[in-house]
C-alpha positions in Angstrom: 220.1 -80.9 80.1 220.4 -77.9 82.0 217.4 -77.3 84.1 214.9 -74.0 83.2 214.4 -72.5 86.5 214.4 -68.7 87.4 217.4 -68.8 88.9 219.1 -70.4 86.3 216.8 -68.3 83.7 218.9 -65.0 85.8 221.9 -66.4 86.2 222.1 -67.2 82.1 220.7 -63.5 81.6 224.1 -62.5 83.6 226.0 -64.2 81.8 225.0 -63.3 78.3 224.7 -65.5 74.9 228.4 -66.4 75.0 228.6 -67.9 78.8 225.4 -69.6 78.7 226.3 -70.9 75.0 229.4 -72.2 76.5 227.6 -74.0 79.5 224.6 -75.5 77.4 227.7 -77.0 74.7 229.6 -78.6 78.2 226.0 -79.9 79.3 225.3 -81.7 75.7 229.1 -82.5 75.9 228.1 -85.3 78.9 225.4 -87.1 76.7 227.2 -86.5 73.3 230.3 -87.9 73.2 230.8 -86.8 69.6 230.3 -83.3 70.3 233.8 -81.4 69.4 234.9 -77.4 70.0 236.9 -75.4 68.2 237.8 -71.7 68.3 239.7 -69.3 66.7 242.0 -68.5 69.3 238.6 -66.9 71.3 238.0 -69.9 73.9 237.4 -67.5 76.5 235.3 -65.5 74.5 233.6 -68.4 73.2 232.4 -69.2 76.9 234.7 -72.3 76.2 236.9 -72.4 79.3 235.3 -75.0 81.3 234.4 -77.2 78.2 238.1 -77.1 77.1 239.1 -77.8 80.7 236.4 -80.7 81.5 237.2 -81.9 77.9 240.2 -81.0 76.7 240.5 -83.8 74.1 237.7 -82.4 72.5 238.8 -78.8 72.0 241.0 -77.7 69.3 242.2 -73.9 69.2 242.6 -73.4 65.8 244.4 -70.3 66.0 243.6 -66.8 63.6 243.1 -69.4 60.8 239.5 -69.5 60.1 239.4 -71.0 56.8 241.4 -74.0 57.9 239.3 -74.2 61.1 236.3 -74.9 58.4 238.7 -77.7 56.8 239.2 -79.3 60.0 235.8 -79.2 61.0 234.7 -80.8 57.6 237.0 -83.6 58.3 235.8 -83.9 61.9 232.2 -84.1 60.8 233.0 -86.7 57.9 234.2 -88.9 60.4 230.9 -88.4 62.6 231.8 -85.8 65.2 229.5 -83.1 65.6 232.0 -79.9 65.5 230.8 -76.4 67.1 232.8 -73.7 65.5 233.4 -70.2 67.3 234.7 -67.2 66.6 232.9 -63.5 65.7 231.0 -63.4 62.5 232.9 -61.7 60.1 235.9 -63.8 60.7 233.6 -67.1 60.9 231.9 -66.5 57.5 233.0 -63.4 55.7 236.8 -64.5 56.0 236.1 -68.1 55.3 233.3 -67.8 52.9 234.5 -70.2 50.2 235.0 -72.9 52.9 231.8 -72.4 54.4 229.9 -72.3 50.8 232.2 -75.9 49.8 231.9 -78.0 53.3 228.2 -76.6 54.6 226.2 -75.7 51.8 227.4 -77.6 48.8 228.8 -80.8 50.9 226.4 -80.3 53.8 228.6 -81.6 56.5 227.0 -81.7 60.1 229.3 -78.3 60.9 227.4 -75.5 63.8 229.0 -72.5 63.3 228.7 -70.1 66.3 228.6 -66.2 65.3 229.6 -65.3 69.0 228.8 -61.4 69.9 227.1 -60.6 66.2 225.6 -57.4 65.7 227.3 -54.5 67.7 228.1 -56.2 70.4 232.0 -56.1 70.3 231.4 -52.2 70.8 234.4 -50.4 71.0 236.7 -53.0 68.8 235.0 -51.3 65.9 234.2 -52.6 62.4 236.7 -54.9 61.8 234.5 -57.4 64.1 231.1 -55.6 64.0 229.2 -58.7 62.6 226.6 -56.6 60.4 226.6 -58.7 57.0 227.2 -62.1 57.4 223.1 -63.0 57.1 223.2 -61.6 53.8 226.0 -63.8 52.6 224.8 -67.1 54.7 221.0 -66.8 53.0 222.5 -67.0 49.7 224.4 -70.5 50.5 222.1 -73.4 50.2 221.7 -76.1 52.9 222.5 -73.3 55.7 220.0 -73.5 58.6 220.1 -70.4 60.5 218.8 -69.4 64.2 218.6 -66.2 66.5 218.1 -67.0 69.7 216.3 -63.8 71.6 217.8 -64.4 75.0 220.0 -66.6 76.8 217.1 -69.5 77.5 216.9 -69.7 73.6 220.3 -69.5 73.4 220.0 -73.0 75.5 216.9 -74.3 73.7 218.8 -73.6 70.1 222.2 -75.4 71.2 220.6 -78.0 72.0 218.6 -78.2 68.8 221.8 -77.3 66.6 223.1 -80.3 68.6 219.9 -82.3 67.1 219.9 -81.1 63.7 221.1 -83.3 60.7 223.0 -80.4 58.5 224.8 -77.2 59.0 223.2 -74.6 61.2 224.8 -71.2 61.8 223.5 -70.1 65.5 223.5 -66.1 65.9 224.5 -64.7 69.3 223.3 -61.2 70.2 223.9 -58.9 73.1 226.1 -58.4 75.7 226.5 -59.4 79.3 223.2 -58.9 81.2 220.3 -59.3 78.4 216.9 -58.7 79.2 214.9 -62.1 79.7 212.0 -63.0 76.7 211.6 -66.3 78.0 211.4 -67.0 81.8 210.4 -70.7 81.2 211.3 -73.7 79.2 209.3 -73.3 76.0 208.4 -75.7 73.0 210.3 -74.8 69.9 210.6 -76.2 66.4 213.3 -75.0 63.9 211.3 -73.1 61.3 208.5 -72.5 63.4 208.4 -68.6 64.8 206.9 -67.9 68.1 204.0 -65.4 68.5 204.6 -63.8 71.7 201.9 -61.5 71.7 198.5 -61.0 69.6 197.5 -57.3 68.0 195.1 -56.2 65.5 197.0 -53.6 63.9 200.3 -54.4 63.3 202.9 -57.2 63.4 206.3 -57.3 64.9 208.8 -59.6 63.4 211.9 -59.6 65.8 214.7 -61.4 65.6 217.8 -61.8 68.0 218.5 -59.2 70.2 215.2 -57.1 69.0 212.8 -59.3 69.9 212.8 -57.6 73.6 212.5 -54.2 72.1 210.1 -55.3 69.9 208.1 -56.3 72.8 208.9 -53.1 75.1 207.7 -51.3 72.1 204.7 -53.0 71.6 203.8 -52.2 75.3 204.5 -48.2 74.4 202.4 -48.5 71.4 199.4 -49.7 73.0 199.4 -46.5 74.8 198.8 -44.8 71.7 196.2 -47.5 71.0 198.2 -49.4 68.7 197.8 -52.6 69.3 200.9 -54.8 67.6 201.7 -58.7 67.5 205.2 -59.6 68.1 206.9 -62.6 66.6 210.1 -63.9 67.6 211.5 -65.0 64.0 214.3 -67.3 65.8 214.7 -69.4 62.5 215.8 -66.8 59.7 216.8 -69.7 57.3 214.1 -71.6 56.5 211.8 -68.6 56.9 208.4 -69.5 58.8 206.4 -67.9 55.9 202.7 -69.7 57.5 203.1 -67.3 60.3 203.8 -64.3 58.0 200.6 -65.2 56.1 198.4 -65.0 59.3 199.1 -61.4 59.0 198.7 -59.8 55.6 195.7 -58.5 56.8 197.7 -55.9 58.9 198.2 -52.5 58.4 201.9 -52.7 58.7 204.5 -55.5 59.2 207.7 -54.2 60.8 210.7 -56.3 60.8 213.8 -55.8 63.3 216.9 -56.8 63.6 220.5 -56.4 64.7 221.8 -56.9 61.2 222.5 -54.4 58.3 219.2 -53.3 56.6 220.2 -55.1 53.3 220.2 -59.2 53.1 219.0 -60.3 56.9 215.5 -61.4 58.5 214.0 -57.7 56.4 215.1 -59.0 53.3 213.8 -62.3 53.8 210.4 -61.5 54.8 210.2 -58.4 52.1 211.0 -61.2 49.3 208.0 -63.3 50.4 206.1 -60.7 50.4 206.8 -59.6 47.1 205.0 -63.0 46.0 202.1 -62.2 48.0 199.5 -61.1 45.7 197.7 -58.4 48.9 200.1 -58.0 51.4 201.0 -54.7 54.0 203.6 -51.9 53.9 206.3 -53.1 55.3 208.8 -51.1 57.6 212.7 -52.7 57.8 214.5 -51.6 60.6 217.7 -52.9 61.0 221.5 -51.1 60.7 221.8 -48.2 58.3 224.2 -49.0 55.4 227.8 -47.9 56.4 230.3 -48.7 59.2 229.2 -47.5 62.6 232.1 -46.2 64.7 233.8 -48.2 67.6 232.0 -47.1 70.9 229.7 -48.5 73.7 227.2 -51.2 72.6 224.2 -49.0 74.2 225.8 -45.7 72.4 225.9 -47.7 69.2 222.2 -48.8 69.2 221.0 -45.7 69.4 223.5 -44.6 66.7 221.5 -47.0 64.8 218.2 -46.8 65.6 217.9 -49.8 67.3 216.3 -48.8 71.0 212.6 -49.0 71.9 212.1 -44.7 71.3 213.5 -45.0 68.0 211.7 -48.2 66.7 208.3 -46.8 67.9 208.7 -43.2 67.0 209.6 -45.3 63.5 206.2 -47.3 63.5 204.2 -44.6 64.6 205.9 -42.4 61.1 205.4 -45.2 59.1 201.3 -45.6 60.1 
């Protein structure tokens, strides 16, 4: 497997989820012979160009025919190939939902779908592929596993343990080009198990995707106000790691963040355990306004939602 080092750590962060997704799949590819590819018609976009030239019996361009790409990966899997699907989320899941509810959830084939650029990260091509609502449908399916990875190294580390997983996992890229580094090192991690990045007395963080280095930038401002704040790297949405959560109901406030619409993604998830919590905290969801942001700069359109470090810790600091 591809070796953690810092200069491969900076060279992924260059990169950004979709390259380094593409060069952890070619890497597996060499020890997996069962490991397939197929893409909407996006194989560049999918960071799929050297895998479909170094293997080009195991890539299938499927074409703007997303439900039938879910057929063929079905069959694929039934006949013990482990297919990694790619296109951007809405198209992925939204357009193929009844495809992806029959052949993951209900006949739990061994399909990884890959939500390449989800969030706001295809910018100025608007809403049509703004993937904001695809978490909300994928929760509700049964069998789904689903993972965030916060930066390119989990992007690696999850790959690799979609790769290892018996089921269907969806794996959630966020970000563009350039991300900010979480983790500079190889790290342990468990599907269903969050990591605690760092400890606080007051409040707890739970970050997801993309976030999670906001969250922690903004845990850094707040303890200049002498708010002290865990963070939590929630890279499994789907099963939720609810032990964690429960480490923390002792808190003043638990604040979840994500790249996601407000409604039906990591927020909702944590919000319904904690409705079954019988003394729990306030709980702050900061996420993407309902509605459908306008095409622009991925930066621009962060801070149109509320999504940068000022705005998530002038939120915190209104909600305390």
């Amino acid at each position: 497997m591809l070796a953690y080092t810092p200069a491969s750590v900076r060279s992924w962060s260059m990169l950004g989820s979709r390259g380094t997704f593409g060069m952890a799949l070619l890497e597996l590819a060499k020890s997996h012979d069962n490991i397939v590819a197929l893409s909407g018609d996006l194989c560049k976009s999918s960071g799929l160009d050297r895998f479909s030239q170094n293997w080009p019996e195991r890539f299938f361009n499927a074409g703007i025919a997303e439900q039938n790409m879910i057929g063929v990966a079905a069959g694929l899997a039934s006949s013990g190939y482990i297919p990694f699907v790619t296109s951007f989320p809405n198209f992925l899941t939204l357009r193929a939902a009844e495809q992806v509810r029959l052949n993951l959830g209900y006949m739990q084939e061994n399909i990884k779908l890959v939500g390449l650029a989800s969030g706001l990260a295809t910018g100025m091509f608007g809403a049509t592929h703004h993937g904001i609502e695809e978490l909300a449908m994928l929760r509700a399916i049964s069998n789904i596993t689903i993972l965030s990875p916060a930066d390119c190294t989990a992007t690696v580390k999850m790959t690799q343990a979609a790769c290892l997983h018996r089921g269907p996992v969806y794996l959630r890229l966020t970000g563009g080009m350039r991300t900010p580094v979480v983790y500079k090192d190889d790290f342990e991690l468990t599907i269903g198990k969050a990591i605690t990045l760092q400890e606080g007395d007051d409040i707890a963080i739970v970050a997801t995707g993309s976030m999670v280095s906001v969250a922690l930038a903004g845990a850094q401002r707040l303890a200049g106000e002498g708010i002290e704040a865990a963070v939590i790297d929630m890279h499994t949405i789907k099963p939720l790691d609810t032990a964690t959560l429960a480490q923390h109901l002792d808190k003043k406030l638990i604040v979840t963040v994500e790249e996601h619409g407000v409604i039906g993604g990591l927020g909702s998830a944590v919000a319904e355990y904690l409705a079954e919590c019988e003394h729990k905290p306030k709980q702050l969801r900061i996420g993407i306004p309902q509605g459908y942001p306008q095409a622009g700069d991925y930066g621009w359109l962060m801070e149109q939602c509320g999504l940068t470090v000022n705005q998530l810790v002038s939120r915190i600091q209104g909600a305390l």
